[in-house]
Structures are given as structure tokens and as C-alpha cells.
C-alpha positions in Angstrom: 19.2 -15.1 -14.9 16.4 -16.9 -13.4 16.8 -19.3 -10.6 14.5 -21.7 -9.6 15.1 -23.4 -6.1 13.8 -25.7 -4.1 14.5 -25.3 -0.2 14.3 -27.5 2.8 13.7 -25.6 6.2 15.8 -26.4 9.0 14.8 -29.5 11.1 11.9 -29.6 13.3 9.2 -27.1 11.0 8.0 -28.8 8.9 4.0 -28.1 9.0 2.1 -31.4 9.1 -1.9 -32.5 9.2 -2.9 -33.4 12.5 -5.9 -35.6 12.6 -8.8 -34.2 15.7 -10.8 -36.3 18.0 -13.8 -34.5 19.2 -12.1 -33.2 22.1 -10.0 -30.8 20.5 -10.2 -27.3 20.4 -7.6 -26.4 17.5 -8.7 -26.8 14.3 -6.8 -27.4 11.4 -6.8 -25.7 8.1 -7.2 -28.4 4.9 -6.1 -26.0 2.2 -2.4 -24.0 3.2 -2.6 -20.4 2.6 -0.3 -19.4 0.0 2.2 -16.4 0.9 4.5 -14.8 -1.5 7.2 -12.5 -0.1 9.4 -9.8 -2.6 13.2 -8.6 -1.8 14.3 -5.7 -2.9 18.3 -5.4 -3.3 20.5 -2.8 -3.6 23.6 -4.6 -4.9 21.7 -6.8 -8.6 19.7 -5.9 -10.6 17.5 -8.5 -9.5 13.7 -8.6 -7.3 13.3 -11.9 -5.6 10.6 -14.1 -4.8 9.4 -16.1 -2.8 6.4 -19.0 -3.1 5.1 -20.2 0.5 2.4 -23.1 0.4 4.0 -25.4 2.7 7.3 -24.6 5.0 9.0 -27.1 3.9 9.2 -26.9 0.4 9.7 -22.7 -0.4 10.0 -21.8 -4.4 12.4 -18.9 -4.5 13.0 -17.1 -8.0 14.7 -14.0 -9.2 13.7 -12.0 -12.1 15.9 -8.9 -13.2 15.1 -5.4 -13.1 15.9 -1.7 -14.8 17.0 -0.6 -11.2 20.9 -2.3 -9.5 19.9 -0.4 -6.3 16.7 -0.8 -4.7 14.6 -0.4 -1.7 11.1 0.3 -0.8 8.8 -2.5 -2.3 5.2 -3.3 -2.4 3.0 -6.1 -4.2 -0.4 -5.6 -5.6 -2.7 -8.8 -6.0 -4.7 -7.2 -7.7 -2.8 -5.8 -10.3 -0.3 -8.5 -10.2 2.2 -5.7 -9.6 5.3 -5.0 -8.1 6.2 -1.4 -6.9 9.7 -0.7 -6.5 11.2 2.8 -5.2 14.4 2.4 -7.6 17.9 4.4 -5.6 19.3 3.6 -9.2 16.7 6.0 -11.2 15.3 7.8 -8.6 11.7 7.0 -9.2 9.4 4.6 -8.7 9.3 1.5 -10.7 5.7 -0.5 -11.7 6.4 -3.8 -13.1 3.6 -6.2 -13.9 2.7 -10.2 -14.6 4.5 -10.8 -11.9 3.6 -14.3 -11.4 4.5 -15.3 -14.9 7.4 -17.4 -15.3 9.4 -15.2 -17.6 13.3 -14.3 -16.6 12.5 -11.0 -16.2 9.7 -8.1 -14.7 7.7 -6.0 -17.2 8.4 -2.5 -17.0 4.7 -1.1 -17.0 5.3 2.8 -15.8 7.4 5.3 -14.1 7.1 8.3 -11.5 9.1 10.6 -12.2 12.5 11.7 -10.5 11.2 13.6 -7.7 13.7 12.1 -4.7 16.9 10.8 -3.9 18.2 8.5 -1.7 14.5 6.6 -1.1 14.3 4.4 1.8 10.6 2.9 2.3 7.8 2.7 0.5 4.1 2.2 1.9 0.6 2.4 0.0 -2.6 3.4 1.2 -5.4 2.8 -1.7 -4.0 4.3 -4.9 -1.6 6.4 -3.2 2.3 5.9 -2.8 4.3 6.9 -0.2 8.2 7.1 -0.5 10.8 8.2 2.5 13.7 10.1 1.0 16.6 10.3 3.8 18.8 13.2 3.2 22.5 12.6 2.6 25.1 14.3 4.1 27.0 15.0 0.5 23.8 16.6 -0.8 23.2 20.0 -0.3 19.7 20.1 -1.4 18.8 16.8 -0.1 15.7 16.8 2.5 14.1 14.1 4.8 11.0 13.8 2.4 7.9 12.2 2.3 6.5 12.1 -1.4 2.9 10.9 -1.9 1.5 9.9 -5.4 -1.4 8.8 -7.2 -1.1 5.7 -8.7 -3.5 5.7 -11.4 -4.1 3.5 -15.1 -1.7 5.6 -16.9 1.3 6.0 -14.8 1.7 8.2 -11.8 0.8 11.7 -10.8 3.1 13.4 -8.0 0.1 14.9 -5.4 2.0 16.4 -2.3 5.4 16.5 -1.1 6.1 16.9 3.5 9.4 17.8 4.7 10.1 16.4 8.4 13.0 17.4 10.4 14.2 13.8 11.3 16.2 11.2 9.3 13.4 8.7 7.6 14.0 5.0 6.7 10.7 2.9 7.1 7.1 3.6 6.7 3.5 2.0 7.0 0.5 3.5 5.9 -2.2 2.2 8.2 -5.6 4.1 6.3 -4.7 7.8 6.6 -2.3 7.5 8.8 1.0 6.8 8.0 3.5 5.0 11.0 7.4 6.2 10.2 11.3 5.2 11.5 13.3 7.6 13.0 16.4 6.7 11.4 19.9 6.8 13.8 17.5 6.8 16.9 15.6 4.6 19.1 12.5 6.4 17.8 9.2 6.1 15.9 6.6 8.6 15.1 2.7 8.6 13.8 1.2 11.3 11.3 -2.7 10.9 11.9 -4.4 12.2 8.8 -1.0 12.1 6.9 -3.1 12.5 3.6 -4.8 15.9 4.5 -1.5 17.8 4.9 -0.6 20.8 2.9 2.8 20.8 1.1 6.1 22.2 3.2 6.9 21.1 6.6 4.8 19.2 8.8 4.8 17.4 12.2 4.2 14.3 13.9 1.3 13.8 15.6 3.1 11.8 18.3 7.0 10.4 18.9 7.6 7.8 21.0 11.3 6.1 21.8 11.3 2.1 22.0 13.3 1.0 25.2 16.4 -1.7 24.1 16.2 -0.6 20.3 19.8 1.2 19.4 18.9 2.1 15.9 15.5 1.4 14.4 15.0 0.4 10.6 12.0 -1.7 9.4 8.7 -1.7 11.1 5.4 -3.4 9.8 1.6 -3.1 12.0 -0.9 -5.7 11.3 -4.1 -4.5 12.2 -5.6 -8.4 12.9 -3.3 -9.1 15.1 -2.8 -6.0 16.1 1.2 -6.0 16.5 3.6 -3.9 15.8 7.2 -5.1 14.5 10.3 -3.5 14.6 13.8 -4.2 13.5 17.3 -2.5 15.2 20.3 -2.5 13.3 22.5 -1.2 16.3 26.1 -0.7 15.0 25.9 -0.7 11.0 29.2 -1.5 10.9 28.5 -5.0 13.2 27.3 -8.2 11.8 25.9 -9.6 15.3 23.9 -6.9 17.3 20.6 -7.1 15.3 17.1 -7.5 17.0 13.6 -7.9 16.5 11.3 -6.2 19.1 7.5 -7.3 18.6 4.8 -5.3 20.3 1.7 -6.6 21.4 -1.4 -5.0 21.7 0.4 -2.5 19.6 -3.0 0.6 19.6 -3.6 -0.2 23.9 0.8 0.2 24.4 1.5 3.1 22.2 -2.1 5.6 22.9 -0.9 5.2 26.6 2.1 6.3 25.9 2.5 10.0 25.9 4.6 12.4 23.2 7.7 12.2 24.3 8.1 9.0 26.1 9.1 5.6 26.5 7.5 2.2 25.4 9.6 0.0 28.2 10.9 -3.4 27.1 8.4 -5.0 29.6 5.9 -3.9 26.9 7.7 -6.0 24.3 8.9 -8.8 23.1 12.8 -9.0 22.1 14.5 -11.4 20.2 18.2 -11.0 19.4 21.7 -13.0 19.9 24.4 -15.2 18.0 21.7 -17.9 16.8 19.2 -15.5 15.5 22.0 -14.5 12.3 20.5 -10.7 13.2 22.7 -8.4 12.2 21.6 -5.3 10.5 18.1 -6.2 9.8 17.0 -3.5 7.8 13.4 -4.3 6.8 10.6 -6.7 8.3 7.1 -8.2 7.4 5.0 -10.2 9.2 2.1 -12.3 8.1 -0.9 -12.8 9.9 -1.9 -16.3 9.2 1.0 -18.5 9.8 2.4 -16.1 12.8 6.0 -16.0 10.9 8.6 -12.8 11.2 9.9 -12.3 7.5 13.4 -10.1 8.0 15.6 -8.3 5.0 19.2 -9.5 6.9 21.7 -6.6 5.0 25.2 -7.8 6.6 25.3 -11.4 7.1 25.9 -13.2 4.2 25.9 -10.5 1.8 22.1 -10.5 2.4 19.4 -12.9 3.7 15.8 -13.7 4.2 15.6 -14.7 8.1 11.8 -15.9 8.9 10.6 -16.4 13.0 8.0 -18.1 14.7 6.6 -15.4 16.4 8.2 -15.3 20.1 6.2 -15.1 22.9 8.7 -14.5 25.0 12.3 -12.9 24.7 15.1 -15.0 23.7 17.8 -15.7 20.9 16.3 -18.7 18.6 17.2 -19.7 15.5 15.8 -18.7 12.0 12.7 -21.2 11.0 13.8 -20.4 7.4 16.8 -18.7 5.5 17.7 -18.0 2.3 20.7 -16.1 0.7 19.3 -13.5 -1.4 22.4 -10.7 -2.0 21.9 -7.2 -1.0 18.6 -7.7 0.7 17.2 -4.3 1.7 13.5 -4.2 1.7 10.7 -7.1 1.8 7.0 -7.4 1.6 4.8 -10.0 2.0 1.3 -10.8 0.5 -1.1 -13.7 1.7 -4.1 -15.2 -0.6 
């Protein structure tokens, strides 16, 4: 089923043309830049997107899928390609013509079933990266990082890295690759990720986030040079989610040694009754219009939240929202 909806933002952010005298310092862009965000779920069989030219006026459609439980996602422009790591099959998923206007995704190629249980996806050139977290009823399970080639026939599995922590998000910044340390306050960085051997490997450096109970999403824009990161706190509570935004994201965490803390006076924390945070389990942010995108898993059945970015700590209310069930993963992508 494809839905085709037209939303109004909540009062008060709405984008409008401001005309300049000569005295002004701000200028104003005369073409919007057009952002699409993708939502994995892990409850339909759907992927959802969603078409951002002005605030006030969002497209949002959903297309269906082979896969009724999702996670990891990633859009390529160039390809006009979604890549979905599939909990359902166990593999990851290419679909193509994305931006058509059929009711449902193309099924271009397949990985094959090399994990369980995947949590985040990340690419760095034509390579994939997929977190598998290791479940407690399976014996054989590991916390895995898989790496593959993505290439014009399919995909080719190149390495596989065992870590000995729980794994939920991931970022691939170059050869690096920036990961969650799932039921912690934690997050680690691999430098040279890509140059490891198979088996066990380590990180290059852990750090702990003060005020974050239990870290999920996390997504580093090198332009703005920011790192985001969501805390689901108690999974079973549908109030005690937060964002914490890092500024000056390479200056805070190289001073920080192995081992240590990033304090909260190093961040930027938003969290509280109006925020509708919950257990945000994913995040994106996009550099242009400054906006937080957040996969909401517990409050109502599943939600897009988008934030102004906050300069300063505090509990404000969503810019945008949008009901989209079993949100677990999101991704954005600017032209």
C-alpha cells in the first residue's frame, strides 16, 4: 500500500523568504535544498520516505519491501539505491529506482546470510559495514562487524571483526569507522577499520558520554563537525529518551583520553516530556538546514521526531513529526 501524505509542521516553522537591505549579513538561499530521509521498520514490511523542499509542506510515502523486520539503512544518490540490512533474511537488501512512484522497491541484489540480529549499517565507498549484536538465546551468536564490497553484480563478503562489546550503531567516517556501545554509556573509534585482519580486533579508543544511560544512534558530520548521539535509557520507558549533540566533535573527543569521560559541559542535551523522546533508537542530521532527524521506537508505535539544532540544553518540542510504525533506523540524504 502506498501512502501519499501531505503534512503541515507544527506552528511557528514554517521557512519563509526574507527580503535584505544592504546592511545585512545573512543571506538567503533562492532555491531550498531538497532532503530526503529513509525509515527502516521492524514491525511492516514497509521503507518510508520522506520528500523535504520546504518545512512546511513534507511528502511522506511508503513503498513495501521483502524484509517485515528491518534496521540499518543507507541511500545512494547515485545509484538511486536503498540498502537495507534485513533482521527478516539476514542479509543485506539493495533495492533500486527509488524515486519512482511505484507502490513498491525493486529488489536489485542480495548479500548473503552471513549475520544475525543486524543493528547498523554504515558505508564507506563501495564497502558495507553491518553491526551484528549477539543474542543471548544464540549460542553461536557474536558482536560482529561484517564488511562487504558492494560491486555491479551483487555483493562480495571481504572481512569479518569480532569485538567484545554489544554493537548497535555505526558511522564510517573514511577508514575509520565510529561504533555504539550498546547497554552502556559508551562509544568507541576503530582508526584504519578497513586494514584489519579477520578475528578479533580492538578499539583504537573508548570513551564514556557523561548523562547518556544507554546509547543507540550516533551520526558525525564532518562540515559541521558534530557528533550526535541518541540514549534510550530504560527500553521499557516511553519518556526518558535524549539527544546529546557534541560540538567541535574531533577538538572534544582527541582530548579525551582511552578510558575517560566526555563531561556534559562538553555537550549539548536535549531531553524531557515535550521532546516525545523516548527510546530514540537511531539519528541523522543534516547539514544545511541544521535539523536533528530521530527514529522514535516507543512512542506511538514509531515516529519521525525532527529538532532545530539546540544550542543550549533544554526540553523543546519536535519541529516536525510523523507516525511511521516500527521506526528503527533513518538516514538522510541532501541534493
Amino acid at each position: 500500500m502506498k501512502k501519499l501524505l501531505a503534512l503541515s509542521l507544527l506552528s511557528g516553522v514554517v521557512f519563509a523568504t526574507t527580503s535584505c537591505n544592504d546592511d545585512d549579513d545573512v543571506m538567503v538561499p533562492t532555491e531550498p535544498t531538497m532532503v530526503h530521509a529513509f525509515v527502516s521498520s521492524n514491525t511492516s514490511s514497509m521503507i518510508t520516505t520522506m520528500d523535504i523542499t520546504d518545512m512546511s509542506m513534507i511528502s511522506v510515502m511508503q513503498k513495501s519491501i521483502n524484509s517485515a523486520d528491518a534496521d540499518g539503512i543507507y541511500y545512494d544518490g547515485d545509484r538511486d539505491e536503498i540498502l537495507q540490512a534485513s533482521r527478516t533474511n539476514n542479509r543485506i537488501d539493495a533495492y533500486n529506482n527509488v524515486m519512482g512512484q511505484g507502490q513498491s522497491l525493486n529488489l536489485q541484489a542480495s548479500s548473503t546470510s552471513d549475520f544475525t540480529n543486524a543493528r547498523g549499517l554504515t558505508v564507506s565507498g563501495n564497502r558495507v559495514v553491518v553491526a551484528q549484536d549477539a543474542m543471548d538465546n544464540d549460542p553461536n551468536g557474536m558482536n560482529r562487524l561484517l564488511v562487504y564490497e558492494r560491486t555491479a553484480q551483487g555483493f562480495n563478503l571481504l572481512n569479518t571483526y569480532d569485538v567484545d562489546f554489544n554493537l548497535w550503531g555505526i558511522r564510517a567516517i573514511g577508514e575509520n569507522l565510529y561504533a555504539i556501545v550498546d547497554n552502556s554509556s559508551d562509544m568507541v573509534v576503530f582508526n584504519n577499520f578497513f586494514a584489519n585482519n579477520n578475528g578479533m580486533i580492538m578499539p583504537t579508543k573508548r570513551v564514556t558520554v557523561e548523562g547518556i544511560v544507554r546509547t543507540h544512534g550516533l551520526w558525525y558530520s564532518t562540515q559541521d563537525n558534530i557528533m550526535v548521539l541518541t540514549d534510550v535509557a530504560d527500553a521499557a520507558s516511553d519518556t526518558d529518551g535524549a539527544v546529546h549533540v557534541i560540538n567541535n566533535f574531533t577538538s572534544v573527543f582527541n582530548s579525551t583520553a582511552n578510558g575517560a569521560t566526555i563531561p556534559l559541559s562538553s555537550q549539548v542535551r536535549i531531553a524531557g516530556s515535550s521532546t516525545l523522546l523516548g527510546n530514540p533508537v537511531d539519528v541523522a542530521y543534516d547539514d544545511a538546514s541544521k535539523r536533528i532527524f530521530v527514529a522514535e521506537r516507543a512512542n506511538g508505535g514509531g515516529q519521525v521526531l525532527v529538532y532545530n539544532l539546540p544550542t543550549a540544553n533544554g526540553n523543546p518540542a519536535p519541529v516536525y513529526k510523523a507516525d511511521v510504525a516500527g521506526a528503527s533506523s533513518i538516514y538522510i540524504h541532501a541534493e
